[in-house]
N, C-alpha and C positions, 0 to 999 in steps of 0.2 A: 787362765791368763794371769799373769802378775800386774798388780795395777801398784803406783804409785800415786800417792796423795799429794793434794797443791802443794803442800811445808815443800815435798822432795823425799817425805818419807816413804818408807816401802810399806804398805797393807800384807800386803801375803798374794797369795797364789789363790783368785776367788773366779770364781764360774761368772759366763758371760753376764748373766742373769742380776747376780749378785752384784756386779761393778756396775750394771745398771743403774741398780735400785742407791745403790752408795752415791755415784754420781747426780741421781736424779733429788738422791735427801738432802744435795748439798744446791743444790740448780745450779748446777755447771755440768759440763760435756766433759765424754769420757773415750778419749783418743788414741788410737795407737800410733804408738811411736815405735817399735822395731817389730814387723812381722816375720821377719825372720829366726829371730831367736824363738829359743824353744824352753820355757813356754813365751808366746807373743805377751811385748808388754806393752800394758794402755796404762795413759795418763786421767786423773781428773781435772780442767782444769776449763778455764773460760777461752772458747777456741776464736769467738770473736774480738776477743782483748786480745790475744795469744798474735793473731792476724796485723792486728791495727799497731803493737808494738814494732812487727818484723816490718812495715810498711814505712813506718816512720824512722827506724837504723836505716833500712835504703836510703831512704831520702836525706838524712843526715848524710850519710856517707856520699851521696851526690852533690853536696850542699859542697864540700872542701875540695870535689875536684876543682881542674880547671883548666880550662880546656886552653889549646894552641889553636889559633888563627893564623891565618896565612892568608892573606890580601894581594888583590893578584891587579899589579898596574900596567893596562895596555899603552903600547907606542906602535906608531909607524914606521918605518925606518926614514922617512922623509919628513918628520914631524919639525912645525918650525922651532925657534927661539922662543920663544913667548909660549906659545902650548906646552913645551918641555918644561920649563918654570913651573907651571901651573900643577902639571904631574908631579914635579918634584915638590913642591907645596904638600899634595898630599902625600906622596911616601912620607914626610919629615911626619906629618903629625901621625899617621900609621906606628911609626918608630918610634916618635914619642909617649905614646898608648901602648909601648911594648908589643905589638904585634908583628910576626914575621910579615915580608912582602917580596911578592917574586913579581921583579917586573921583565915584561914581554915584551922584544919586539916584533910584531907582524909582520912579512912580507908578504906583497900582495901581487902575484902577475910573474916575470921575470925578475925582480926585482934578487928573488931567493939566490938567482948566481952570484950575487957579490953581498956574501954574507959578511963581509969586512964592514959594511956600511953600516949593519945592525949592533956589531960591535966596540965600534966606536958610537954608536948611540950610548951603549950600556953603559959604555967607560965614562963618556959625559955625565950622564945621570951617578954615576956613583961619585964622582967626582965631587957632587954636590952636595952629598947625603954621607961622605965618607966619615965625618966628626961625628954623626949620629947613632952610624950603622957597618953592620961588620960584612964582608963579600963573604959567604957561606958557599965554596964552591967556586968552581969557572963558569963562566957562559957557556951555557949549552944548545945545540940546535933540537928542537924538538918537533919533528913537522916542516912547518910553516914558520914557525916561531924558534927565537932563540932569547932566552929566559936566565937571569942569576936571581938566586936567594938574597935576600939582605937581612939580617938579623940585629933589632936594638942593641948597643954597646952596654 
């Protein structure tokens, strides 16, 4: 097998036996890295350091995502004056925390025939929130529900 040295140097082409005894004079592990090549090549090298490096790039690299939220604010289609406020209080601070927000309105019973009612909900509520936030889409019926996107300005 060809074995490479910690540097990245090349040793040569040495018997299983012998990368042993090489990697054990030096006390570190002695790895392969391509089994397929001919001849298979091993490394020497500290495979628990080798380990805890590639553990901590993940974790860096998870560190800079960032993730999208989507906040989801329920209504009734019968919801008063004063509880609609209330909603709209928190979409505003949702939006201003930069997080999307799809707000719902539920129908509940018969109510679902006069899907107009749900949509002039929506248009009230954006109405409120339009300086904020941007209409991502039209209303749409989904179910039971009919739901818009809003997204921070």
């Amino acid at each position: 097998m060809r074995v490479i040295d910690t540097d990245g140097a090349q040793v040569g082409v040495l018997s299983l036996v012998e990368a042993l005894k090489l990697a054990d004079s030096k006390e570190l592990d002695l790895v392969e890295v391509s089994p397929t090549a001919t001849p298979p090549v091993c490394r020497v090298m500290d495979y628990g350091k080798f380990r805890y490096l590639q553990k901590k790039k993940v974790q860096e690299s998870r560190k800079n995502q960032t993730q999208v939220l989507v906040k989801e604010v329920k209504l009734g289609s019968r919801t008063s004056e004063h509880d609609l406020d209330f909603k709209v209080n928190h979409i505003r601070r949702f939006l201003e925390k930069k997080q999307r927000v799809k707000v719902s309105v539920l129908f509940r019973g018969r109510e679902i025939t006069h899907p107009e009612i749900g949509r002039e909900m929506l248009d009230k509520v954006f109405e409120h929130i339009q300086d904020i936030g941007i209409l991502e889409g039209q209303a749409r019926l989904e179910g039971r529900n009919m739901a818009i996107l809003v997204v921070p300005r």
